[in-house]
Biopython code that builds the backbone (N, CA, C, O; Angstrom):
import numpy as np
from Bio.PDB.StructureBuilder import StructureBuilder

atoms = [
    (1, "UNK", "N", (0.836, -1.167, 0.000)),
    (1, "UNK", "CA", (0.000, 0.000, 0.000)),
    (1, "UNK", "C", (0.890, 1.243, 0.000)),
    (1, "UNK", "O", (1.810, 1.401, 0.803)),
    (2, "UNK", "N", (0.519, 2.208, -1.058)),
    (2, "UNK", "CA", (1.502, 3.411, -0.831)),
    (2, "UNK", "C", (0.755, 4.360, -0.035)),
    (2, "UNK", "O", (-0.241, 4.000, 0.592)),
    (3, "UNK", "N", (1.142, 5.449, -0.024)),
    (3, "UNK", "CA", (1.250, 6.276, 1.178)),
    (3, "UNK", "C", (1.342, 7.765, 0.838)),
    (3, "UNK", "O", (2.442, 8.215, 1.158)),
    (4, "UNK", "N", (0.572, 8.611, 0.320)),
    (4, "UNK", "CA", (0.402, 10.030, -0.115)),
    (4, "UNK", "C", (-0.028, 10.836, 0.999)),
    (4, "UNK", "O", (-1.087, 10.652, 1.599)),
    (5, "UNK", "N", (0.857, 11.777, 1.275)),
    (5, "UNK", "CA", (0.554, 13.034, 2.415)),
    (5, "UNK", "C", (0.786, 14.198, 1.355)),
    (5, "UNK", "O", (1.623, 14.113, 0.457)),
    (6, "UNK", "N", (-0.177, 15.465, 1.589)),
    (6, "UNK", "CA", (-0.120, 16.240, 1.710)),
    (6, "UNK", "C", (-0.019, 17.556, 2.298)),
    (6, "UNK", "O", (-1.105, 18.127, 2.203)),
    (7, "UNK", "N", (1.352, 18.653, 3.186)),
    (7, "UNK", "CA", (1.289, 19.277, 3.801)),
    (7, "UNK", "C", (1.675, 20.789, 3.620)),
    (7, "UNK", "O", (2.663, 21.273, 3.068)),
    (8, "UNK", "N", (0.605, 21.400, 4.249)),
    (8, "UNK", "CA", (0.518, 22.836, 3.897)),
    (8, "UNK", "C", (0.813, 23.632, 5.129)),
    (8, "UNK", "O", (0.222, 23.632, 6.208)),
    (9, "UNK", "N", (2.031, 24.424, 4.665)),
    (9, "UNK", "CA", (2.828, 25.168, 5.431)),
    (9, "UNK", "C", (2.102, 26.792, 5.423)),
    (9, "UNK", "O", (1.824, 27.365, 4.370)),
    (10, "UNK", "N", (1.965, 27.138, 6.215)),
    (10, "UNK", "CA", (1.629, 28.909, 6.191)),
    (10, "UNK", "C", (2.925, 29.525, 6.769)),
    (10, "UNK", "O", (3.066, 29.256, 7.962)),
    (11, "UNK", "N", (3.848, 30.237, 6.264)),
    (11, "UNK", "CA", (4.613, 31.149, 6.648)),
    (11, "UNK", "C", (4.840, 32.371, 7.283)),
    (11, "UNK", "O", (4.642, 33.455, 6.733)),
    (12, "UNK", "N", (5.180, 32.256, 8.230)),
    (12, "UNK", "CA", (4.919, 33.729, 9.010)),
    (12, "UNK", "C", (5.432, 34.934, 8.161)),
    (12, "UNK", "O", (6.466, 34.719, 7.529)),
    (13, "UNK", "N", (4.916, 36.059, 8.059)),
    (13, "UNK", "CA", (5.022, 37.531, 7.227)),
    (13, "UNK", "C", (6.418, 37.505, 7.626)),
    (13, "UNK", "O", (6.861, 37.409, 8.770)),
    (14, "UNK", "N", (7.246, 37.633, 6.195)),
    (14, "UNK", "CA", (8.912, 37.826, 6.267)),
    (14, "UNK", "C", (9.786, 36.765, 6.501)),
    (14, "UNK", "O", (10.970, 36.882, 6.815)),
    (15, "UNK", "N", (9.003, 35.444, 6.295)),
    (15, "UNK", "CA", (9.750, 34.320, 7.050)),
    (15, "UNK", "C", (9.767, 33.470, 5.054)),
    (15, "UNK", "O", (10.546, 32.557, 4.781)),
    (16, "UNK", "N", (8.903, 33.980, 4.150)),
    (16, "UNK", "CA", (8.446, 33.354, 3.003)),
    (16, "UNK", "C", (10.219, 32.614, 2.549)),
    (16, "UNK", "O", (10.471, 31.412, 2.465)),
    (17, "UNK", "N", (10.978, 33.508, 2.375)),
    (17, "UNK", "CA", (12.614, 32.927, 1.611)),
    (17, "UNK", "C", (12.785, 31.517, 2.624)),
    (17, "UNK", "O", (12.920, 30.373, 2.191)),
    (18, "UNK", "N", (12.746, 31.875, 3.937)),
    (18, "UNK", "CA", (13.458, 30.671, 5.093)),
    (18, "UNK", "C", (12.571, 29.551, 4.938)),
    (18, "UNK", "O", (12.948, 28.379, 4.908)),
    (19, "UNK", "N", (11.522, 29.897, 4.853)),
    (19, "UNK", "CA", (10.791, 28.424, 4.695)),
    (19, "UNK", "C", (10.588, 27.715, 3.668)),
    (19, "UNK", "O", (10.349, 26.507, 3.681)),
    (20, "UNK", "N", (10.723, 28.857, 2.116)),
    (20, "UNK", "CA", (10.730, 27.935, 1.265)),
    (20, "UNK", "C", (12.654, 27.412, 1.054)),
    (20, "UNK", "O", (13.045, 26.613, 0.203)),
    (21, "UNK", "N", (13.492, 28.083, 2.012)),
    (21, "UNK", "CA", (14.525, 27.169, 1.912)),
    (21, "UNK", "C", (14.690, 25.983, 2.843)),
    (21, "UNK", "O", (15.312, 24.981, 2.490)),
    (22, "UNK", "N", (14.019, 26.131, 4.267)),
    (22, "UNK", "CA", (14.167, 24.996, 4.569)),
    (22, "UNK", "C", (13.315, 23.578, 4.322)),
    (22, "UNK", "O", (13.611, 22.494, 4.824)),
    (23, "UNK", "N", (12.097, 23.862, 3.360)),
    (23, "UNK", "CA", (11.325, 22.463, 2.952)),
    (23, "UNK", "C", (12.422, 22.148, 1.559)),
    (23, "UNK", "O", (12.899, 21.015, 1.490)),
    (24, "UNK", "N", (12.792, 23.178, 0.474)),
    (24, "UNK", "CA", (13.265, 22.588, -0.486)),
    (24, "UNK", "C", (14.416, 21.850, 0.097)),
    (24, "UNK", "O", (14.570, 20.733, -0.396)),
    (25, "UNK", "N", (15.334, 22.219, 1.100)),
    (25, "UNK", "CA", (16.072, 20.997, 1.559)),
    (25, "UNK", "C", (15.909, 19.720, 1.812)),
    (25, "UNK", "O", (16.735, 18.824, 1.985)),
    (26, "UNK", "N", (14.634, 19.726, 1.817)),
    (26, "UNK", "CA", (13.894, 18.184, 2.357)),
    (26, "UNK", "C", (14.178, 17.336, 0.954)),
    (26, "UNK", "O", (14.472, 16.153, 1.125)),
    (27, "UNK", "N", (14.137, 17.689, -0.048)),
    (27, "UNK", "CA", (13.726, 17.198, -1.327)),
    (27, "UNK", "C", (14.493, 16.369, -1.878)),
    (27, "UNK", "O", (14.172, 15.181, -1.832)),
    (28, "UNK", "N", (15.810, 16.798, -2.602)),
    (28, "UNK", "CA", (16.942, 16.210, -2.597)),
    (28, "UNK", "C", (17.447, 14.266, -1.600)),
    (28, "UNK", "O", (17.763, 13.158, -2.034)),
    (29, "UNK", "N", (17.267, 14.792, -0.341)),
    (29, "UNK", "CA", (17.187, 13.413, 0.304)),
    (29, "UNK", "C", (16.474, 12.820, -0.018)),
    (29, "UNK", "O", (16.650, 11.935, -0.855)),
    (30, "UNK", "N", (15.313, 13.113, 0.577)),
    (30, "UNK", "CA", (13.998, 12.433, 0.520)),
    (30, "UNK", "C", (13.627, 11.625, -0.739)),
    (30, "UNK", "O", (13.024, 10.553, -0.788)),
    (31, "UNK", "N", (14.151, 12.423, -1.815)),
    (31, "UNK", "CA", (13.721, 11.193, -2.556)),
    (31, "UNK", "C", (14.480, 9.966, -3.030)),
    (31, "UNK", "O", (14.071, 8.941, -3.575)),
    (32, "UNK", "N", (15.995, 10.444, -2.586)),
    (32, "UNK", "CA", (16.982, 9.701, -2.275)),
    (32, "UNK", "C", (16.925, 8.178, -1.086)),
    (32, "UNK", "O", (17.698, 7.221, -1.141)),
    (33, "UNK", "N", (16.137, 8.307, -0.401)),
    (33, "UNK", "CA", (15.346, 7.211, 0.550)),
    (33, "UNK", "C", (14.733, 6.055, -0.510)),
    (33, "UNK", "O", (13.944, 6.196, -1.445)),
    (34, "UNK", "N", (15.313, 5.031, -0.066)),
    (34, "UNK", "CA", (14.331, 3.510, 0.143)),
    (34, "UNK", "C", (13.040, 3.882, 0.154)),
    (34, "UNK", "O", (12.736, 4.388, 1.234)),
    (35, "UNK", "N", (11.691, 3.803, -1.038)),
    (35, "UNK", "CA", (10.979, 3.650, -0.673)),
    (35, "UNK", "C", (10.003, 5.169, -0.843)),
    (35, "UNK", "O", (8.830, 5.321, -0.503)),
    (36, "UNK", "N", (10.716, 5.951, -1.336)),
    (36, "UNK", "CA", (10.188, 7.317, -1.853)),
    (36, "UNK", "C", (9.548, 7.410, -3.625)),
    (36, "UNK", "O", (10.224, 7.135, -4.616)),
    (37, "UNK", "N", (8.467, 7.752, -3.627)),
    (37, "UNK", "CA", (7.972, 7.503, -4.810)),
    (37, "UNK", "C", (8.437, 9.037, -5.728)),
    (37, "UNK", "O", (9.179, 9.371, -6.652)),
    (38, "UNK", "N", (7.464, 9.637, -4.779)),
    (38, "UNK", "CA", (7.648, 11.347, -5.453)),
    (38, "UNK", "C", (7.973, 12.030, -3.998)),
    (38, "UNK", "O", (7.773, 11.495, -2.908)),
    (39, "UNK", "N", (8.595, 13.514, -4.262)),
    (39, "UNK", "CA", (8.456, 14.306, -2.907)),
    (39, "UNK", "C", (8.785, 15.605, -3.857)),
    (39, "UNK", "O", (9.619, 15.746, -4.751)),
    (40, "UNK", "N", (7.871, 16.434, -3.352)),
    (40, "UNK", "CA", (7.969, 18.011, -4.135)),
    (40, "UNK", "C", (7.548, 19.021, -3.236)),
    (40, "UNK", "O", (6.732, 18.917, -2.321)),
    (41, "UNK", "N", (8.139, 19.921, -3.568)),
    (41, "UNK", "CA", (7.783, 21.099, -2.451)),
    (41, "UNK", "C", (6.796, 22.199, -3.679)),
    (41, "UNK", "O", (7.216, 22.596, -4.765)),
    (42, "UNK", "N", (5.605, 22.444, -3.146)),
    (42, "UNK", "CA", (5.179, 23.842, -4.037)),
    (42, "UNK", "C", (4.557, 25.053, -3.702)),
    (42, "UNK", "O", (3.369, 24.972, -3.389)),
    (43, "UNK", "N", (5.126, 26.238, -3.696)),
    (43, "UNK", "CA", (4.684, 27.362, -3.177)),
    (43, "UNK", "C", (3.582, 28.088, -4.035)),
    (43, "UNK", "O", (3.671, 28.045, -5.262)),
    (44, "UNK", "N", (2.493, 28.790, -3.390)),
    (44, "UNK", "CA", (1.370, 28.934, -4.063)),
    (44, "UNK", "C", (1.417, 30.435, -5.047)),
    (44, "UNK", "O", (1.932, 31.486, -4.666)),
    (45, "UNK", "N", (0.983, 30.292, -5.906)),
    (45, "UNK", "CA", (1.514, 32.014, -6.827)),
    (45, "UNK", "C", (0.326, 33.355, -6.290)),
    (45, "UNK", "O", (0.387, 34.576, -6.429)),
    (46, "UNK", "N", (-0.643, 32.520, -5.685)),
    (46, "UNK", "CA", (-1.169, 33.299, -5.343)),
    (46, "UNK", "C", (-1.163, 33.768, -4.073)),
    (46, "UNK", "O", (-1.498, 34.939, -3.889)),
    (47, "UNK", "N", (-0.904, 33.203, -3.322)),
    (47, "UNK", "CA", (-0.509, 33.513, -1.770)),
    (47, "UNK", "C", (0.921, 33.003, -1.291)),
    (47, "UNK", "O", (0.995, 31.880, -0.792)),
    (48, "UNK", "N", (2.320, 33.974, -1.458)),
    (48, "UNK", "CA", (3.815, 33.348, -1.361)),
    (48, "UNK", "C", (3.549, 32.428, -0.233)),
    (48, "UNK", "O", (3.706, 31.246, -0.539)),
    (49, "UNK", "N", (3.247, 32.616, 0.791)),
    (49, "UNK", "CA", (3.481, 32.485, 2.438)),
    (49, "UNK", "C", (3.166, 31.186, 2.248)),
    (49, "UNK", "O", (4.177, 30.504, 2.420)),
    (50, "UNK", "N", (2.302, 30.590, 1.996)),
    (50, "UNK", "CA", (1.217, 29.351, 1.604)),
    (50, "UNK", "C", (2.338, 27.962, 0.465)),
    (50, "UNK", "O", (2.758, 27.985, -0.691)),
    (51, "UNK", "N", (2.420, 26.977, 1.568)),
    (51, "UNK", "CA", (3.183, 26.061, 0.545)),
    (51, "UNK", "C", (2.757, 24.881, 0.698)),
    (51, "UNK", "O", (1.874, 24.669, 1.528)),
    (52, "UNK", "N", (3.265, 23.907, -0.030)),
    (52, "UNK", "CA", (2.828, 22.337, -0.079)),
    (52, "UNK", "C", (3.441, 21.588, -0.345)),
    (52, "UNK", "O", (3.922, 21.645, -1.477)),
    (53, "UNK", "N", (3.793, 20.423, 0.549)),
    (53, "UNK", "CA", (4.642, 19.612, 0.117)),
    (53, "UNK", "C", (3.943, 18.204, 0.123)),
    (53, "UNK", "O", (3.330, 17.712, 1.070)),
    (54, "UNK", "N", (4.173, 17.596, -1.240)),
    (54, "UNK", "CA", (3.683, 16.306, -1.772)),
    (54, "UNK", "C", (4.403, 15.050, -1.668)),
    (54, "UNK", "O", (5.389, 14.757, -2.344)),
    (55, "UNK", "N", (3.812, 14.268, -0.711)),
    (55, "UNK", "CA", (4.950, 12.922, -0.971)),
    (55, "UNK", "C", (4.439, 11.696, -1.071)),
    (55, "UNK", "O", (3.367, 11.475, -0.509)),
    (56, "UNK", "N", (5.163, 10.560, -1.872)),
    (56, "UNK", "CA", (4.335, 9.663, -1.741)),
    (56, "UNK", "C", (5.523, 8.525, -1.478)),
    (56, "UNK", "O", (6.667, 8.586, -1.929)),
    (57, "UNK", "N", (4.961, 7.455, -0.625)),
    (57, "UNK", "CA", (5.881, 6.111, -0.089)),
    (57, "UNK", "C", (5.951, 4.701, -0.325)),
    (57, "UNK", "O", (5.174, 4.211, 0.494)),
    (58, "UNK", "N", (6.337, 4.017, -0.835)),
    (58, "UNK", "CA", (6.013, 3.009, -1.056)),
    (58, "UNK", "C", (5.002, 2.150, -0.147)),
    (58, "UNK", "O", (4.255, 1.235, -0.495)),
    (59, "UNK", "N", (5.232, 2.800, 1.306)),
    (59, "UNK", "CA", (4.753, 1.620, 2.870)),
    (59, "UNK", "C", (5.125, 2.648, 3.797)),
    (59, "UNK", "O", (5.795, 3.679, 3.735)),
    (60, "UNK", "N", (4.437, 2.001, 4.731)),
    (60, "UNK", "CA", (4.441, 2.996, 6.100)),
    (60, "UNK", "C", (6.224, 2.653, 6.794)),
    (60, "UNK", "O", (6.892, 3.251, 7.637)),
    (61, "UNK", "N", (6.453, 1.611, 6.080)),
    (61, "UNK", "CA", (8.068, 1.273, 6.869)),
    (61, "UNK", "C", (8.841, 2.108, 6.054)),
    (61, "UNK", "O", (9.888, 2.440, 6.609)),
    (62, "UNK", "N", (8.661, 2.634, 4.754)),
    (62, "UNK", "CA", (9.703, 3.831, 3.412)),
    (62, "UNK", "C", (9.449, 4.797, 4.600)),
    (62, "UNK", "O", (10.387, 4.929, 5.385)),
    (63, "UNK", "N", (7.914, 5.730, 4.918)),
    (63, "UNK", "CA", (7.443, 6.524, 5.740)),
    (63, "UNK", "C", (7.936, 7.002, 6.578)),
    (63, "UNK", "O", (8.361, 8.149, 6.712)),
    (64, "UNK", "N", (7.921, 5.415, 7.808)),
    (64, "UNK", "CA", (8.667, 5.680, 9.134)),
    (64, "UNK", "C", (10.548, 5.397, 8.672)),
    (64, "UNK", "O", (11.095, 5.405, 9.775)),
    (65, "UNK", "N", (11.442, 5.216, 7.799)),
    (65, "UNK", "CA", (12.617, 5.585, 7.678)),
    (65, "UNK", "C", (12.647, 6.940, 7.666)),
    (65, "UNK", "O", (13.153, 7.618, 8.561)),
    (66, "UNK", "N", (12.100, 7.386, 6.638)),
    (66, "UNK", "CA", (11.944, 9.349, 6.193)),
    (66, "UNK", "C", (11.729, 9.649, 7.876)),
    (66, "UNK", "O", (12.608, 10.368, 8.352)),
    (67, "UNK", "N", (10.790, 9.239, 8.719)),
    (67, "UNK", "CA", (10.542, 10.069, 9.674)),
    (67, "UNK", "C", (12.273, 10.022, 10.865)),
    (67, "UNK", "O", (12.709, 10.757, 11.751)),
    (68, "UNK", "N", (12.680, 8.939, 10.304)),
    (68, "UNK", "CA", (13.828, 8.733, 11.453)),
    (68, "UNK", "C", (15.276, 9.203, 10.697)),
    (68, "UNK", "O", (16.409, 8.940, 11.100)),
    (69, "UNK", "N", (14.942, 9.899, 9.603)),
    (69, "UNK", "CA", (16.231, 10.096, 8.794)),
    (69, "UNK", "C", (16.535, 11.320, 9.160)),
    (69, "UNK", "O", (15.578, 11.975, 9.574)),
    (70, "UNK", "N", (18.408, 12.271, 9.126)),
    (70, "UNK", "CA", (19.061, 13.029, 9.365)),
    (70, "UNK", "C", (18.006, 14.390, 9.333)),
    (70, "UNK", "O", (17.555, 15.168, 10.174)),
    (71, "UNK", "N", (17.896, 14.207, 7.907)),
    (71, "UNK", "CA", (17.537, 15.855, 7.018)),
    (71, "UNK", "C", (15.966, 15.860, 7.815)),
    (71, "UNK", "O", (15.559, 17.003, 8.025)),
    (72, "UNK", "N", (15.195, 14.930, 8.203)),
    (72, "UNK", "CA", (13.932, 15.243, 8.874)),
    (72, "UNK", "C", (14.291, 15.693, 10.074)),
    (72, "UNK", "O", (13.609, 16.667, 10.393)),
    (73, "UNK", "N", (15.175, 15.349, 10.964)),
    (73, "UNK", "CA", (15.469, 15.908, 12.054)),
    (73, "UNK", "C", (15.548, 17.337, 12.305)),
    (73, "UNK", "O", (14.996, 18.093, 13.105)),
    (74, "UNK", "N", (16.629, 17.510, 11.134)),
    (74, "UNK", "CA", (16.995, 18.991, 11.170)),
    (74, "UNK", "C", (15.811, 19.811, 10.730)),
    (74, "UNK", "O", (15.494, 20.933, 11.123)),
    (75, "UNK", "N", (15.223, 19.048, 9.850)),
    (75, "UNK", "CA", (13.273, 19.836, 9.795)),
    (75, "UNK", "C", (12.787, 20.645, 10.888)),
    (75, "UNK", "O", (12.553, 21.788, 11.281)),
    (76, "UNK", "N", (12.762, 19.316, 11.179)),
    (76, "UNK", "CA", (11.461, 19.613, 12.343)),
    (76, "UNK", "C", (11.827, 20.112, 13.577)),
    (76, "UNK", "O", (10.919, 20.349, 14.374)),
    (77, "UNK", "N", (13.371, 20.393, 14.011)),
    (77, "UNK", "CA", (13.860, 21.221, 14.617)),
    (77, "UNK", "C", (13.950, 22.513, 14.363)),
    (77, "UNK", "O", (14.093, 23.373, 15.232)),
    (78, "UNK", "N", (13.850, 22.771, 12.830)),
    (78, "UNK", "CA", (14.174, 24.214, 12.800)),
    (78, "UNK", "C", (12.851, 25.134, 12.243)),
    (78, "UNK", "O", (12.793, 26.296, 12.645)),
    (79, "UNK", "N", (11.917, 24.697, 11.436)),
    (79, "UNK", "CA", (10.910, 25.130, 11.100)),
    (79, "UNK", "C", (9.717, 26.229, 11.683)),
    (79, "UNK", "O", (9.190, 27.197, 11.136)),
    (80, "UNK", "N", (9.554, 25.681, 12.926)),
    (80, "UNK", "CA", (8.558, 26.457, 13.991)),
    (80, "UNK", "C", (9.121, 27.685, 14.021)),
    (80, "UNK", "O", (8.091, 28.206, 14.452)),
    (81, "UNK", "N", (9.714, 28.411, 13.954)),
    (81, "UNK", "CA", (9.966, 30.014, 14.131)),
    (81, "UNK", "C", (9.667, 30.535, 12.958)),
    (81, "UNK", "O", (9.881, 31.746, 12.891)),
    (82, "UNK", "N", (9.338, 30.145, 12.220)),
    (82, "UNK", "CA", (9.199, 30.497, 10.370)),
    (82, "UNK", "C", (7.994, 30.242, 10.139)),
    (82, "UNK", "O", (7.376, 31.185, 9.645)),
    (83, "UNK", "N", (7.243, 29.016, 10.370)),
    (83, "UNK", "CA", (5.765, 28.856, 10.098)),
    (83, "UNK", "C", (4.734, 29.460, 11.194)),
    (83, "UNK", "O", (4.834, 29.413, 12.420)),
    (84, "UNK", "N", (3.659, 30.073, 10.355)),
    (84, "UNK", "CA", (2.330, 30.344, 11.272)),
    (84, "UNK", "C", (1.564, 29.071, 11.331)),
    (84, "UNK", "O", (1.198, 28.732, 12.456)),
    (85, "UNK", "N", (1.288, 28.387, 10.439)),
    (85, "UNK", "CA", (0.256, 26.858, 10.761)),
    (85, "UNK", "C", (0.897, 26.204, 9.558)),
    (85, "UNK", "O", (1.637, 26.556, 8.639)),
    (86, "UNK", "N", (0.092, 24.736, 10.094)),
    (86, "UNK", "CA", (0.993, 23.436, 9.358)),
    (86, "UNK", "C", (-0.321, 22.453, 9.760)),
    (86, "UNK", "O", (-0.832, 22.237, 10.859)),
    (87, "UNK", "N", (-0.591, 22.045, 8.670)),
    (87, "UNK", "CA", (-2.039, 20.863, 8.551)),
    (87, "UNK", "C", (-1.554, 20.088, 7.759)),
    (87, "UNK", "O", (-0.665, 20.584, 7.067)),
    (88, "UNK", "N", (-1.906, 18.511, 7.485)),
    (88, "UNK", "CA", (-1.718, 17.969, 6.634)),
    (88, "UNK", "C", (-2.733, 17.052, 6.190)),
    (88, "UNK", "O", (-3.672, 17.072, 6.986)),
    (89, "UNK", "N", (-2.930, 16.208, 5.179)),
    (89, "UNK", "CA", (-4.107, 15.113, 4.644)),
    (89, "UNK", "C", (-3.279, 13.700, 4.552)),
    (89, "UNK", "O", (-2.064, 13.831, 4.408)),
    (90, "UNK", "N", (-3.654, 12.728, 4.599)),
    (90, "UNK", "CA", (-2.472, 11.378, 4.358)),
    (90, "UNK", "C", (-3.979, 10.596, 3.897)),
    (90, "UNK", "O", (-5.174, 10.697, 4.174)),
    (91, "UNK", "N", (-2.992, 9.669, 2.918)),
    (91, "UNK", "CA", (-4.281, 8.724, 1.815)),
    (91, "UNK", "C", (-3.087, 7.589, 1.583)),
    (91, "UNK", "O", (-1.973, 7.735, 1.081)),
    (92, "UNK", "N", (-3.693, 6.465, 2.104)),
    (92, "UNK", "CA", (-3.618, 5.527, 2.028)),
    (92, "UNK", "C", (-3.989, 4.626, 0.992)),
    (92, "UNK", "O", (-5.193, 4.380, 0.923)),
    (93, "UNK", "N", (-3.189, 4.045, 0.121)),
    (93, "UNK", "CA", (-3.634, 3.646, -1.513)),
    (93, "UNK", "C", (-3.496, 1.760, -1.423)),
    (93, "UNK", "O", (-2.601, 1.288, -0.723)),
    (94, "UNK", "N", (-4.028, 1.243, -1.848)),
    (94, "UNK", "CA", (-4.397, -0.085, -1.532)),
    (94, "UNK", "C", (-3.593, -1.050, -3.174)),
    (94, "UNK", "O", (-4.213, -0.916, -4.229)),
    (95, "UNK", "N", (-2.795, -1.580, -3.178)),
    (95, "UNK", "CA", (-1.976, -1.975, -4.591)),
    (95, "UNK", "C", (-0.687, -2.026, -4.640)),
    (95, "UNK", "O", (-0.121, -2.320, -5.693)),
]
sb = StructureBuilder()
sb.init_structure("model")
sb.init_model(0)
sb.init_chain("A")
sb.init_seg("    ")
for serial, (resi, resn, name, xyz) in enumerate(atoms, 1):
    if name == "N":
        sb.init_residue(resn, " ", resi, " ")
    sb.init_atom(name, np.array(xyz, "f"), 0.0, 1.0, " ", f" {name:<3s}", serial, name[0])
structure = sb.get_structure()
């Protein structure tokens, strides 16, 4: 079963450059991982602040590597001073 999340970043006013540099860092690895189908970062043209990042996994075990890998660490450590909100959707694909 693969594994599609979608997550939408809101950027705090003046924070738009830092955050879209620290998700595009994600990218590069990530799809470099065991088990990574797609991973894209996309910022919205109509609202900068507003971004999305698309990924999809082979299995929740591709998933949980990404979650235990280097470059996620440094994520999710550094992000919160830059974002105003962060929601996401996850779809579970059966095949």
């Amino acid at each position: 079963m693969t594994i599609t999340k979608s997550v939408t970043f809101i950027a705090k006013e003046g924070s738009e450059v830092k955050m879209k540099e620290l998700l595009c860092a994600m990218v590069i690895p990530s799809k470099a991982e065991t088990g990574c189908l797609f991973y894209e970062i996309f910022q919205y043209e109509n609202d900068r602040k507003r971004f999305m990042a698309v990924e999809t996994w082979e299995n929740e075990t591709a998933l949980d590597g990404h979650k235990a890998s280097e470059h996620y660490r440094v994520y999710k450590s550094s992000y919160e001073p830059f974002c105003n909100d962060k929601y996401s959707d996850e779809l579970e694909v059966l095949g």
